[in-house]
MIKEZA-693892 format. One line per field, with one value per residue (C-alpha): residue in three letters; z, y, x; chain. Coordinates in nm, 3 decimals. Example, Ala and Ser with C-alpha at 12.3 -4.5 7.8 and 13.67 -1.06 7.14 Angstrom:
residuo: (ALA|SER)
z: (0.780|0.714)
y: (-0.450|-0.106)
x: (1.230|1.367)
cadena: (A|A)
REM end
This chain:
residuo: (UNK|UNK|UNK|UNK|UNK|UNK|UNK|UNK|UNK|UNK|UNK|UNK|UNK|UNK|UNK|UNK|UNK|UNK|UNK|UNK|UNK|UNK|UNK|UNK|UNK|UNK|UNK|UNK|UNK|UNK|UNK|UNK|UNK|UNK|UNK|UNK|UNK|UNK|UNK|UNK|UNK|UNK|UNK|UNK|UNK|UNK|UNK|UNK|UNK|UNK|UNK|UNK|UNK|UNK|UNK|UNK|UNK|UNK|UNK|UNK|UNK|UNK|UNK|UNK|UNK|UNK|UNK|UNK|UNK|UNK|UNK|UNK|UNK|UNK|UNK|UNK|UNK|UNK|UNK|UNK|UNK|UNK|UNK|UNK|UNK|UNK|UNK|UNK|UNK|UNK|UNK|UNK|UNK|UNK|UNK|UNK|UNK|UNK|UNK|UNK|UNK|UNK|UNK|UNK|UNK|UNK|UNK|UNK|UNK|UNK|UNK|UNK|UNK|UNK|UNK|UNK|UNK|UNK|UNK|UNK|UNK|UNK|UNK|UNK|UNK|UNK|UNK|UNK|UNK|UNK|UNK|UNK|UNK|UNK|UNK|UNK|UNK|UNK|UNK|UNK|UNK|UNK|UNK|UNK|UNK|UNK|UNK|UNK|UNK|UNK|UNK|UNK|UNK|UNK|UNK|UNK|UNK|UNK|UNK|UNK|UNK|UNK|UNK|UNK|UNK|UNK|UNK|UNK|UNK|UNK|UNK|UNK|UNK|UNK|UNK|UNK|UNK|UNK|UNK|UNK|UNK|UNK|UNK|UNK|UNK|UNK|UNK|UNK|UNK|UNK|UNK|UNK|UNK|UNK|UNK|UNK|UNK|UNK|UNK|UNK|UNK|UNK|UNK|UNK|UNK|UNK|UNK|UNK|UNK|UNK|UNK|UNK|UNK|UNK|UNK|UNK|UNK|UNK|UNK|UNK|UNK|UNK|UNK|UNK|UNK|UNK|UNK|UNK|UNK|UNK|UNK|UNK|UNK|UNK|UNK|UNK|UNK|UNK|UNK|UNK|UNK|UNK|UNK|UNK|UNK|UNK|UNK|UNK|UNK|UNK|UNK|UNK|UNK|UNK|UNK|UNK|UNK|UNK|UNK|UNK|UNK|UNK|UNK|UNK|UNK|UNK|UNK|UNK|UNK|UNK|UNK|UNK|UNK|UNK|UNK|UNK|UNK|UNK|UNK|UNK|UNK|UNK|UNK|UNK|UNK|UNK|UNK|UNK|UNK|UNK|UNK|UNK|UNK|UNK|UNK|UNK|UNK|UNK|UNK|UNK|UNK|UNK|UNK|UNK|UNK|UNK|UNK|UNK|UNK|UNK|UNK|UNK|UNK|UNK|UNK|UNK|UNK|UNK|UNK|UNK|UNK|UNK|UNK|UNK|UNK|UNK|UNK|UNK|UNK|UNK|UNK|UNK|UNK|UNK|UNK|UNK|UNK|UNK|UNK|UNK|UNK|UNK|UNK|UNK|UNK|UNK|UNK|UNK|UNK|UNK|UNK|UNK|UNK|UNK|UNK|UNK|UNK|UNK|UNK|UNK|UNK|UNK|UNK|UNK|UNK|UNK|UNK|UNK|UNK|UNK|UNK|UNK|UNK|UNK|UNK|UNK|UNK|UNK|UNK|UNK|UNK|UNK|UNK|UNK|UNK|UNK|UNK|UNK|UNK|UNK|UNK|UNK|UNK|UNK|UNK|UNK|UNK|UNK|UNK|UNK|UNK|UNK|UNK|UNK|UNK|UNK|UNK|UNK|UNK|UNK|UNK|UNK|UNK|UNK|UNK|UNK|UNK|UNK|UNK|UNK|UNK|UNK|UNK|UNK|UNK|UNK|UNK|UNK|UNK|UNK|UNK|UNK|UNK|UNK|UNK|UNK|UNK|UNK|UNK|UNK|UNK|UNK|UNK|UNK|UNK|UNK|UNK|UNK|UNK|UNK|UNK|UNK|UNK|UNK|UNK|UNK|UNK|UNK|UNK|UNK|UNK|UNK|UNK|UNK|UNK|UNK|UNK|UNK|UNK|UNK|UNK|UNK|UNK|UNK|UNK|UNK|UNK|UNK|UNK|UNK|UNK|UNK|UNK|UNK|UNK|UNK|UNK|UNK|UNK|UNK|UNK|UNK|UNK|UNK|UNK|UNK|UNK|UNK|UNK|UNK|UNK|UNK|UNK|UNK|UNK|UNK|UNK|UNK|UNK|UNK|UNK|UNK|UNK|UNK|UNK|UNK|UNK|UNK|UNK|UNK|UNK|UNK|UNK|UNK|UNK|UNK|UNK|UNK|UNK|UNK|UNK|UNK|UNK|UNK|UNK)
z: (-7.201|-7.169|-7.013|-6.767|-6.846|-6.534|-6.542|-6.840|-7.167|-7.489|-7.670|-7.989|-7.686|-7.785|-7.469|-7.600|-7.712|-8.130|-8.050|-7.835|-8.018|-8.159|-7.990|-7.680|-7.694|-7.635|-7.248|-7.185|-7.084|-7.072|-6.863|-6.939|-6.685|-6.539|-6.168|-6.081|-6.253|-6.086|-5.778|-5.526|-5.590|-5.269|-5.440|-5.798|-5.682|-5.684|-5.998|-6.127|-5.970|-6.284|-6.542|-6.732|-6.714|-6.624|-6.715|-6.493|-6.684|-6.477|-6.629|-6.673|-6.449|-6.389|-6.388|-6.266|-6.105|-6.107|-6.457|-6.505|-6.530|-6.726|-6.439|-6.158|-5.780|-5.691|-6.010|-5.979|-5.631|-5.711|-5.975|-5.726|-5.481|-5.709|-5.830|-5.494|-5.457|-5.748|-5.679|-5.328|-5.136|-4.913|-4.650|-4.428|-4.079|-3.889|-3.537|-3.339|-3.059|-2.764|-2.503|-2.330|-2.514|-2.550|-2.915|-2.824|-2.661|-2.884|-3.182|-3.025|-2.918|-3.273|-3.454|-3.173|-3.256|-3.610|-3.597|-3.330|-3.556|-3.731|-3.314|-3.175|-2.950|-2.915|-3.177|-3.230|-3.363|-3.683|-3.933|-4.150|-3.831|-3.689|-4.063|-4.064|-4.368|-4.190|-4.313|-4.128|-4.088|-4.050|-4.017|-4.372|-4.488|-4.451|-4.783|-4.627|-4.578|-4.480|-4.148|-3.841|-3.754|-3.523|-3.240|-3.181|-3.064|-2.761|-2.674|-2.696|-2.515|-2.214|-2.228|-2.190|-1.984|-1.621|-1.475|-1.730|-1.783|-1.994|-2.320|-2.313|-2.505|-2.896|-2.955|-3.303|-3.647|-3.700|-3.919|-3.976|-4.288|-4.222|-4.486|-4.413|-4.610|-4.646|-4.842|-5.050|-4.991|-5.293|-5.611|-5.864|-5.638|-5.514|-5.830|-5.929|-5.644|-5.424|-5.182|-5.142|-4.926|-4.783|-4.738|-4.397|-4.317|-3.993|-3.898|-3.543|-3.465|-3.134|-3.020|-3.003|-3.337|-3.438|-3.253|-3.514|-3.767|-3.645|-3.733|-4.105|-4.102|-3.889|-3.951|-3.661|-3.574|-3.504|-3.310|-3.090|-3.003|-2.968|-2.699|-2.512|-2.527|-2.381|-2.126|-1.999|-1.754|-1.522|-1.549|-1.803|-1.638|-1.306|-1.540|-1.775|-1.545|-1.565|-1.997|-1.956|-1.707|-1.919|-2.251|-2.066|-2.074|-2.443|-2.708|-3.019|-3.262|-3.099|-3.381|-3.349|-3.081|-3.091|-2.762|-2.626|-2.853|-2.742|-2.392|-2.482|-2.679|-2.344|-2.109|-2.339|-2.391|-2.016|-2.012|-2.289|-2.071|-1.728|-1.889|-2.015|-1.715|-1.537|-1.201|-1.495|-1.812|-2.072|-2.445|-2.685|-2.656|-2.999|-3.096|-3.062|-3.181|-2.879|-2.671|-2.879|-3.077|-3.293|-3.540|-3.512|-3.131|-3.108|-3.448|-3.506|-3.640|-3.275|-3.190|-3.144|-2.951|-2.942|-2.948|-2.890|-3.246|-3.304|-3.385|-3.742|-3.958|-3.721|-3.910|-3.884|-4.101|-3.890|-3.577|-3.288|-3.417|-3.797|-3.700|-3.470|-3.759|-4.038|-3.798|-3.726|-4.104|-4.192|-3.929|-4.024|-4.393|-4.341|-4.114|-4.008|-4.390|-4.528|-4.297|-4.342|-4.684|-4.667|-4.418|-4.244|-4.596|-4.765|-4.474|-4.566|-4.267|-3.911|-3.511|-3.312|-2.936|-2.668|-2.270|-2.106|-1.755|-1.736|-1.840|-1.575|-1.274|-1.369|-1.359|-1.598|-1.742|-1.820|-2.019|-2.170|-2.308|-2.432|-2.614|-2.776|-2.924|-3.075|-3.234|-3.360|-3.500|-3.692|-3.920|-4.127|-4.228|-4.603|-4.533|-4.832|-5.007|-5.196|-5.480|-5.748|-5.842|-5.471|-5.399|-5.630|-5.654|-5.388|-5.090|-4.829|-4.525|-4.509|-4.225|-3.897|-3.536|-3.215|-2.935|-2.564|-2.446|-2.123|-2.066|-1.821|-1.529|-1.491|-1.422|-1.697|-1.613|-1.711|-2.045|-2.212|-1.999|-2.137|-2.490|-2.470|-2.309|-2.587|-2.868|-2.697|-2.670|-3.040|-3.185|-3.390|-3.590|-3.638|-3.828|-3.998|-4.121|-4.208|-4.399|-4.651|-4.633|-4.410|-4.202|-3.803|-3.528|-3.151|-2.917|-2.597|-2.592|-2.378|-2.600|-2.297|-2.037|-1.668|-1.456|-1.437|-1.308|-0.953|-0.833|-0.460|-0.182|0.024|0.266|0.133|-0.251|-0.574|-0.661|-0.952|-0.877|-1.107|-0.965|-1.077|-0.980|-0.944|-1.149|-0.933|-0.702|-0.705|-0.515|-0.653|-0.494|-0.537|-0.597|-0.690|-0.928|-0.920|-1.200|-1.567|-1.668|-1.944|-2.053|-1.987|-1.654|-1.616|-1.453|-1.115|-1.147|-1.140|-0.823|-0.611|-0.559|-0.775|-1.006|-0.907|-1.154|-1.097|-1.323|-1.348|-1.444|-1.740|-1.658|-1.938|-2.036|-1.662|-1.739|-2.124|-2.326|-2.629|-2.573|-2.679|-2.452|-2.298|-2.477|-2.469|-2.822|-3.013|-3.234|-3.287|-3.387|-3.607|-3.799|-3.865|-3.980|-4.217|-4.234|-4.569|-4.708|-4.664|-5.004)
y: (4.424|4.626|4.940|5.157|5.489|5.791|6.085|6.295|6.391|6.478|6.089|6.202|6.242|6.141|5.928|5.694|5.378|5.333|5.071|5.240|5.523|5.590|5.327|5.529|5.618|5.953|6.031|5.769|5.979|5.905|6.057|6.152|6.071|6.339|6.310|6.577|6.416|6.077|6.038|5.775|5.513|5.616|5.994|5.813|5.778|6.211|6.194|6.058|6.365|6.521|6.311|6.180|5.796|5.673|5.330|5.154|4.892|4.612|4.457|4.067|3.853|3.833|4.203|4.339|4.698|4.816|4.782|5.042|5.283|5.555|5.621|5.843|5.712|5.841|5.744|5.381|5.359|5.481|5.210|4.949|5.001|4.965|4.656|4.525|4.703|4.492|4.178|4.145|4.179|4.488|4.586|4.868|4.810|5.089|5.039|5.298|5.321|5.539|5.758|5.468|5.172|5.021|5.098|5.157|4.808|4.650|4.785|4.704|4.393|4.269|4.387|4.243|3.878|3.885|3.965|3.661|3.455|3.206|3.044|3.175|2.888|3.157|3.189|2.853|3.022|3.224|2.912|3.064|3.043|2.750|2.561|2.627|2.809|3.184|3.260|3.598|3.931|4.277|4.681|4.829|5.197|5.292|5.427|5.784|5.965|6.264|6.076|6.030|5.614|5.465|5.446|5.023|5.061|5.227|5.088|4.714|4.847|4.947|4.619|4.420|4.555|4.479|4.571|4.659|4.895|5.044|5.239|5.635|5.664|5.827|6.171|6.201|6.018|5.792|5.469|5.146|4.923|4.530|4.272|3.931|3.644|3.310|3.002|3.032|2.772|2.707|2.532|2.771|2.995|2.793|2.709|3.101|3.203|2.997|3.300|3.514|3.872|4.052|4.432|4.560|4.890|5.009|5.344|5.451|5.832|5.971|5.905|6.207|6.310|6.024|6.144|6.448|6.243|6.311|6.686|6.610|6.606|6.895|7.268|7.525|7.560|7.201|7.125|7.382|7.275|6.934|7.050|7.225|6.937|6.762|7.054|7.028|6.680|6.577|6.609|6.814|7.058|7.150|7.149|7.343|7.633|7.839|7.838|7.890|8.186|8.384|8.307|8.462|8.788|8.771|8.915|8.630|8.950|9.152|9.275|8.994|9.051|8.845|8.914|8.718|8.480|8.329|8.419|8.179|7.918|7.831|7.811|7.537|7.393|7.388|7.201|6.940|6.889|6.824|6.549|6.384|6.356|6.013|6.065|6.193|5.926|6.136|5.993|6.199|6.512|6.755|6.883|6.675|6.913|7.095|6.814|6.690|7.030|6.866|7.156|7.369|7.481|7.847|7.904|8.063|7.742|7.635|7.984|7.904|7.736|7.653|7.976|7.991|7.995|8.372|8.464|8.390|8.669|8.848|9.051|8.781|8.969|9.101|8.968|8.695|8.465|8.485|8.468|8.169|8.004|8.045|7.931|7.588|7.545|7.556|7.342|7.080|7.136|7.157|7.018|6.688|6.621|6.650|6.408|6.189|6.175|6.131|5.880|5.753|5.672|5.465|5.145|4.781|4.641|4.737|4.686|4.895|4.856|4.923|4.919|4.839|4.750|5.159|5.256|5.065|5.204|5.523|5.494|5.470|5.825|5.740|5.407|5.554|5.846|5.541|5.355|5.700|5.807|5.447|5.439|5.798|5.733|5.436|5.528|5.750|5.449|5.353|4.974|4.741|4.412|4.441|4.390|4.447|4.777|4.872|4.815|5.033|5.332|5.362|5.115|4.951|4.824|4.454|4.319|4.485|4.333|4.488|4.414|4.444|4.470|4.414|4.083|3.945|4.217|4.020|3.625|3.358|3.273|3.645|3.608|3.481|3.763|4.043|3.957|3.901|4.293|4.391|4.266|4.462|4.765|4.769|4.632|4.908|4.990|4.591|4.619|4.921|4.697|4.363|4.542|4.694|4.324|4.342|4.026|4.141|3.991|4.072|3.924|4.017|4.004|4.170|4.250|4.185|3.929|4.087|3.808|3.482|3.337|3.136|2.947|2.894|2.800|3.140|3.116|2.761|2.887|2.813|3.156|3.306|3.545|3.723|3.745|4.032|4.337|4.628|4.923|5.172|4.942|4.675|4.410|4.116|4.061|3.815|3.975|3.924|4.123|4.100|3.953|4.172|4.199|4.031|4.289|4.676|4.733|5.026|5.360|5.220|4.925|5.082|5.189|5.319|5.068|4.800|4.771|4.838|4.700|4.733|4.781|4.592|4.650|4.429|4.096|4.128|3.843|3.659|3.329|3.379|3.000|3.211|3.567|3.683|3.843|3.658|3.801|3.674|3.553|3.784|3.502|3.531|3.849|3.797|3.501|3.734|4.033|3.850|3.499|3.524|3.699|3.443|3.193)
x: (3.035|2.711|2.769|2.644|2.475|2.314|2.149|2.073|2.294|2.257|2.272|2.476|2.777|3.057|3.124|2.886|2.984|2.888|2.696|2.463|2.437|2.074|1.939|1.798|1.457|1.340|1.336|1.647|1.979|2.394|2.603|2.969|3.229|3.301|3.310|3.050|2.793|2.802|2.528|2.562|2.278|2.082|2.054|1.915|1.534|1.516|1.593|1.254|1.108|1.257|1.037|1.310|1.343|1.721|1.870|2.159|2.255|2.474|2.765|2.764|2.966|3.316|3.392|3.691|3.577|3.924|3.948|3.738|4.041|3.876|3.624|3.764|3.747|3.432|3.201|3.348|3.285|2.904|2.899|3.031|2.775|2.520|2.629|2.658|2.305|2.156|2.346|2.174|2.506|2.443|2.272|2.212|2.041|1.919|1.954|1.651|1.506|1.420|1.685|1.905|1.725|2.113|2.139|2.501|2.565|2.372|2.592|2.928|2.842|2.684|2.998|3.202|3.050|3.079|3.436|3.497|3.240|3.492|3.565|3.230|3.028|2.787|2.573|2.393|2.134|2.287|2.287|2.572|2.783|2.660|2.658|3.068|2.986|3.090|3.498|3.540|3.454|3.623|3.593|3.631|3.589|3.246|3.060|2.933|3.278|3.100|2.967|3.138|3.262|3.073|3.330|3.373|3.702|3.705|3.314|3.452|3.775|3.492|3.307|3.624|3.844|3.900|3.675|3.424|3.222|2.910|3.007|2.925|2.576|2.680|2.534|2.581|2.473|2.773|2.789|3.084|3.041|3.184|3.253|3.123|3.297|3.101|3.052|2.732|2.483|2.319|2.486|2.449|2.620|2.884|2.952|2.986|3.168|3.288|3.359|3.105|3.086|2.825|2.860|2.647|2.599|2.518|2.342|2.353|2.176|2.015|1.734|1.635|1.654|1.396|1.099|1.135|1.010|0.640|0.678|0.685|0.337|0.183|0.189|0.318|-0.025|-0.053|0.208|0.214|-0.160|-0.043|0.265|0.017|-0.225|0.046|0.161|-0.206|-0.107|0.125|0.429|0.464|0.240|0.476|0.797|0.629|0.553|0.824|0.788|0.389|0.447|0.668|0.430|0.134|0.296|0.385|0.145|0.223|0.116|0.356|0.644|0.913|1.208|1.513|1.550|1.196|1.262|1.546|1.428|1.123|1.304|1.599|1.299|1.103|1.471|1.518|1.190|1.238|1.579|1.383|1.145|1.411|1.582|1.646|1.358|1.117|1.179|0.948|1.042|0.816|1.003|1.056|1.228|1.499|1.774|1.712|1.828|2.138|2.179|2.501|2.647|2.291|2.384|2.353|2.228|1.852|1.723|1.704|1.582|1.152|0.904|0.507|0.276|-0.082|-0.290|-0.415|-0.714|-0.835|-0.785|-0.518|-0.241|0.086|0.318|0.661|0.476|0.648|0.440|0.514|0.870|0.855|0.596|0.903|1.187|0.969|0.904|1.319|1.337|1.131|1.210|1.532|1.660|1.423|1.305|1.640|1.771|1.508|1.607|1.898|1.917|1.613|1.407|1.697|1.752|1.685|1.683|1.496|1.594|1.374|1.517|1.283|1.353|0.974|1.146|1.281|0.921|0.737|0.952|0.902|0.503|0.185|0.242|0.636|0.499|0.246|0.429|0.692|0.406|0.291|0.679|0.716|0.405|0.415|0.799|0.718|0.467|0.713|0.960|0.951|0.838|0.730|0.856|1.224|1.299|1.584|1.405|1.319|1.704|1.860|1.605|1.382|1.499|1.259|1.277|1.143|1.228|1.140|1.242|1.109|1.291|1.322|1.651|1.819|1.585|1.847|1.752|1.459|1.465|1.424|1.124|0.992|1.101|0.778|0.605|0.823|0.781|0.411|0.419|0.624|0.388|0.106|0.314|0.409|0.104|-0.010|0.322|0.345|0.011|0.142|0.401|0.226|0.008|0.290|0.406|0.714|0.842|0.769|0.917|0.941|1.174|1.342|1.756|2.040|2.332|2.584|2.400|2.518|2.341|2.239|1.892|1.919|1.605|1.603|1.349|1.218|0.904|0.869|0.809|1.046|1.153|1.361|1.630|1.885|2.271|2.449|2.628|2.388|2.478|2.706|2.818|3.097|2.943|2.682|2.370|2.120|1.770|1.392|1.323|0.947|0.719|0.647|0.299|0.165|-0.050|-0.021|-0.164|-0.444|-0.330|-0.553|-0.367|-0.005|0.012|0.390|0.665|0.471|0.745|1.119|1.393|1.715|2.020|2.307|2.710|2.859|3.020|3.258|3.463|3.443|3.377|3.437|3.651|3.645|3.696|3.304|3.058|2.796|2.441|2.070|1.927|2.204|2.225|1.831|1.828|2.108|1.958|1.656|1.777|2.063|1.992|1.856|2.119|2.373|2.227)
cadena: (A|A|A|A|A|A|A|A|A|A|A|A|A|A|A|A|A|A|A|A|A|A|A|A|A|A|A|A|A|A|A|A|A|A|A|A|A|A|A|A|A|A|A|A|A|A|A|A|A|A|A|A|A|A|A|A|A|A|A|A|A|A|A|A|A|A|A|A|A|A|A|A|A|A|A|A|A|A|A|A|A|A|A|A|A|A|A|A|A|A|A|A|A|A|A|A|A|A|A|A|A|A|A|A|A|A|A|A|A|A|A|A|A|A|A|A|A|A|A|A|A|A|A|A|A|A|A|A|A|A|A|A|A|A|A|A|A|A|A|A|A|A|A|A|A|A|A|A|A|A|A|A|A|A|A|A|A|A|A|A|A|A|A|A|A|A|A|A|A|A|A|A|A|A|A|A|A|A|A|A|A|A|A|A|A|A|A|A|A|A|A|A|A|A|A|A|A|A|A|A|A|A|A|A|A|A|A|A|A|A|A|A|A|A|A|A|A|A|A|A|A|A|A|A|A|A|A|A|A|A|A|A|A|A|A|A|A|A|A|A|A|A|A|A|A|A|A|A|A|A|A|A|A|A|A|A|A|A|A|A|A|A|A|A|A|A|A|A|A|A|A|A|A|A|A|A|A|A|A|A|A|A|A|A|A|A|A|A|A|A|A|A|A|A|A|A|A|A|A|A|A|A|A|A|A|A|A|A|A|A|A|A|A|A|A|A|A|A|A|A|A|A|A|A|A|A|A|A|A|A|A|A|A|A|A|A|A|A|A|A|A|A|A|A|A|A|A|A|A|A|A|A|A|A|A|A|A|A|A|A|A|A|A|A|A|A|A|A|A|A|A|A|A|A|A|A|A|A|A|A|A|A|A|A|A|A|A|A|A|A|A|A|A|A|A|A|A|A|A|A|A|A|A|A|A|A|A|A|A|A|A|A|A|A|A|A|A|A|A|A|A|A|A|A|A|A|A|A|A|A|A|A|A|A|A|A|A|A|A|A|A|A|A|A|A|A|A|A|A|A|A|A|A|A|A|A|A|A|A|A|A|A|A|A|A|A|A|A|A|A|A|A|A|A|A|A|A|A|A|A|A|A|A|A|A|A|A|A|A|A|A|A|A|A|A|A|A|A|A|A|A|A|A|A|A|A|A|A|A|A|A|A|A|A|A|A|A|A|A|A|A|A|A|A|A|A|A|A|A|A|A|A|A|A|A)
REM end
């Protein structure tokens, strides 16, 4: 058996197999096994910051992981997962996307289909299913013990039950890990291993916390000019005139006072709370810890707000400004880059959910200020071809699917129209990511379908309506939901009532032979994102 070796250790160690004694080079390093020096795999790629070279060396096939008795719980589950890391066999899928873009739904209902996959008729489209190749899937312990579960339980419970109802948006980072068993494809596989199983990890965070990621980049200086760049149009100007009245009568050189501070800092929370409301629809909002605070409420972290730039040369030392200046700094350093690190700059995978129909009720500004988040966002994923290397030490994403969910509020017949908006709407990231060689698609889906599409005669025309229950009432209605641009319409062009979309409640399992939901092109998106995983 060849062995194993991380991090850095003297190489006469006695731990060292005789055999690979002396035969490091300078630079290589061992580890013994005690537990605190074992890393997970994901933390590996900081250690190259160091300038010390590390080998992980993979055992050959059959192995027995629970032989390895002499390694403590923790070290062997590091080495397991970068086995399955090297070996191709897991992956972890971020799920983002914008305030109520259904990352939620979308979640429950793609775990809810893989565990009904073995007697699914709904997913034609995933070719391990449809192939008779798929054996079963199930909920097992997730890798990140420090993160909260992603709460499937209770959110399939909601879409189920009679009668159902839409899950309660998450507010937190949480994350489930589900085992897929199949029959391998090719013959040198099934030959190996007649059973195979993939390992998927999903990542589910706010929203909010995403549109952060743009503040990696600018100074305090910078984005406050770009908040007040913002602050200078409607709507942001008439909900930001409570903030701007009370910063007129603060001097930013003044000597610091806790006191205006967090005076200052709840009126441009109150602010950030009012664009995000419903009748507003703002997305690019920071930061987003104000908004979904999670275990920083109260604390001076969350204590600071834009200021105007002083003069060059001015005396900053002890001033309101120096101390709001250091407060955004450990915020950004951190809080936002550390979680980036963490979490958001080690995902294989990529579903970026997007809700166009929400944008265009709420007007040209709402849209725009939608196409502006996304393509700010974006640019700070680690994207790039992967490889065995990529995998275990610095992971990219390379696949990326854009998609526009809730498609069945609008008629069939809107479909192509939708998706062609979409690919407008998310053309520059998609370039971002073609260049670094990553496989883009868009696509529109609705994780749970709530209506169907009706055509009747009205006025003597053919027209397309959707049946469904609209949201907050208990009664179906048959409606016209209007037609979706195929291109972005000009502010002129918007105009009042032009577009009104409605929402609808889940259908849950009416109708259902098998006991899945009813979705739009799940199976698509599934085929994408893990099609080729299943060899």
């Amino acid at each position: 058996m060849r062995y194993a070796f991380l991090g850095r250790h003297d190489t006469t160690s006695p731990n060292l197999p005789g055999v690979m004694r002396g035969v490091l080079t300078p630079g290589w390093g061992i580890i013994p096994p005690e537990p605190w020096w074992y890393r997970q795999v994901s933390e590996v790629q900081d250690f190259f910051s160091q300038g010390v070279r590390y080998a992980v060396a993979i055992p050959p096939l059959p192995f027995s992981l629970p032989a390895w008795t002499t390694l403590r719980s923790g070290a062997r589950k590091a080495m397991e997962n970068a086995i399955l890391l090297a070996m191709d066999q897991t992956v972890r899928l971020a799920v983002t996307g914008l305030n109520q873009s259904g990352k939620t739904v979308f979640i429950t209902t793609l775990i809810h289909q893989l565990l009904q996959g073995h007697r699914s008729k709904r997913l034609p489209s995933f070719d391990v299913v449809e192939s008779g190749r798929f054996q079963g899937a199930k909920v097992i312990q997730q890798p990140n013990l420090d993160l909260s579960t992603f709460g499937y339980d209770r959110f399939v419970l909601a879409l189920t039950a009679s009668p159902p109802t839409w899950p309660r948006a998450t507010d937190g980072l949480s994350e489930i890990r589900l085992a897929i068993r199949y029959r391998p494809q090719k013959a040198l596989h099934k030959y190996l291993q007649p059973l195979a199983t993939l390992y998927l990890d999903i990542i589910d965070y706010p929203g909010e916390w995403l549109l952060d990621l743009p503040m990696l980049d600018l100074s305090f200086a910078e984005w406050s000019k770009e908040v007040f760049a913002l602050c200078g149009q409607e709507p942001r100007l008439g909900l930001a005139r409570a903030w701007h009245n009370a910063l007129t009568g603060v001097d930013p050189l003044a000597p610091t006072d806790e006191e205006t501070i967090r005076h200052l800092s709840k009126l441009f929370t109150l602010f950030l709370r009012r664009c995000k409301e419903p009748d507003v629809g703002l997305h690019y909002l920071q930061p987003g810890r104000f908004l979904i605070p999670g275990d920083l409420h109260d604390t001076p972290l969350l204590a600071f707000c834009p200021l105007p730039e002083p003069p060059a040369g001015a005396q900053l030392s002890g001033s309101l400004y120096a101390t709001m200046e250091q407060r955004y700094l450990l915020y950004r350093d951190r809080v936002v880059r550390s979680f980036y690190r963490k979490h958001f700059s080690r995902f294989d995978r990529q579903i970026v959910l997007v809700d166009p129909m929400r944008a265009l009720n709420r007007g040209h500004g709402s849209f725009s200020d939608m196409e502006r988040a996304l393509q700010s966002i974006l640019v700070n994923f680690n994207y790039g071809p992967a490889n065995i290397l990529h995998r275990l030490f610095k992971p990219r994403i390379d696949k990326l699917l854009f998609a526009a969910s809730k498609v069945d509020h609008v008629a069939a017949n809107q479909h192509q129209n939708l998706e062609k908006l979409l690919e407008q709407l998310v053309a520059i990231p998609t370039n971002h990511a073609l260049f670094h060689g990553v496989a883009v698609k868009s696509m529109t889906l609705a994780s749970v379908r709530c209506t169907q599409t009706v055509v009747q005669e009205h006025e003597g025309r053919r027209l397309s309506f959707v049946q469904g229950i609209p949201k907050g009432e208990n009664k179906e209605i048959l409606l016209f939901p209007g037609e979706i641009p195929e291109i972005i319409p000009d502010a002129a062009d918007w105009g009042e009532e032009r577009f009104r979309f409605l929402e609808f409640e889940p259908r849950g399992l009416v109708g259902s032979r098998d006991g899945t939901l009813p979705h739009v092109r799940l199976d698509q998106a599934l085929e994408f994102l893990l099609g080729d995983k299943f060899f």
